[in-house]
C-alpha positions in Angstrom: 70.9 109.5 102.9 72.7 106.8 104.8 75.6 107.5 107.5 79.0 106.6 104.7 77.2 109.6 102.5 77.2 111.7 105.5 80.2 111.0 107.1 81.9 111.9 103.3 79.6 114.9 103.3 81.2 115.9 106.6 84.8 115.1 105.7 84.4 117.5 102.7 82.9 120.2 104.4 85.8 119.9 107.0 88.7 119.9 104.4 87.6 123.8 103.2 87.1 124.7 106.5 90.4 123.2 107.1 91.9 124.7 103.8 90.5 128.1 105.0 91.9 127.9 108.6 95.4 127.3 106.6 95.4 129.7 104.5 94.2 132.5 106.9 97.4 131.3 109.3 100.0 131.9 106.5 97.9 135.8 105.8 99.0 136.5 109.5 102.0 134.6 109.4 102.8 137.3 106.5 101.7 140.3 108.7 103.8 139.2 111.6 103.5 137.5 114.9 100.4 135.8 115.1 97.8 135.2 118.2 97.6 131.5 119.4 94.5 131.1 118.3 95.4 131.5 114.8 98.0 129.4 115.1 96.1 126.8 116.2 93.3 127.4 114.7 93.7 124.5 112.0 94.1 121.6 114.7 90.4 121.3 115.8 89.5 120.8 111.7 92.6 118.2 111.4 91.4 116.3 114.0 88.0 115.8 112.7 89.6 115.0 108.8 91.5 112.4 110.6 88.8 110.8 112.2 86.6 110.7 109.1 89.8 109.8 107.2 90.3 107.0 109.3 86.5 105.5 109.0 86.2 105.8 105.5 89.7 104.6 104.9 88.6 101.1 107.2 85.2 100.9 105.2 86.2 98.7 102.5 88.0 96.6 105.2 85.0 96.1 106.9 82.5 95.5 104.5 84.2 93.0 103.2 85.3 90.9 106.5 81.4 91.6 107.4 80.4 89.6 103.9 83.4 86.9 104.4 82.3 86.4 107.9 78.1 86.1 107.0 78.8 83.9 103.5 81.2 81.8 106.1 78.6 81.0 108.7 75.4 80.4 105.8 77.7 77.6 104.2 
């Protein structure tokens, strides 16, 4: 398995867990005040989506200036 499989492996794994921490905020939202740590329980998960967002989202980008700039310096 190379690193892009992983790294979407990762981001999908992250999103339930993310999901989960989400839903479990409104559940004690619903049952009143909630800790902190519920509340910001979601954040550490978020971060990680937008990290892995971010790469994947660039990926194209960069595979493709990589193959531009190789093909550019063979001709």
């Amino acid at each position: 398995m190379n690193w892009n499989t992983w790294i979407r492996q990762i981001h999908r794994w992250v999103a339930i867990a993310f999901t989960l921490t989400v839903i479990a905020n409104f559940a004690a939202m619903g049952l009143g005040e909630p800790p902190a740590w519920v509340v910001y329980s979601p954040l550490p998960p978020l971060f990680l989506l937008l990290f892995t967002g971010l790469y994947m989202f660039v990926l194209p980008y960069a595979t493709r200036w990589r193959s531009g700039r190789r093909a550019a310096g063979e001709a």
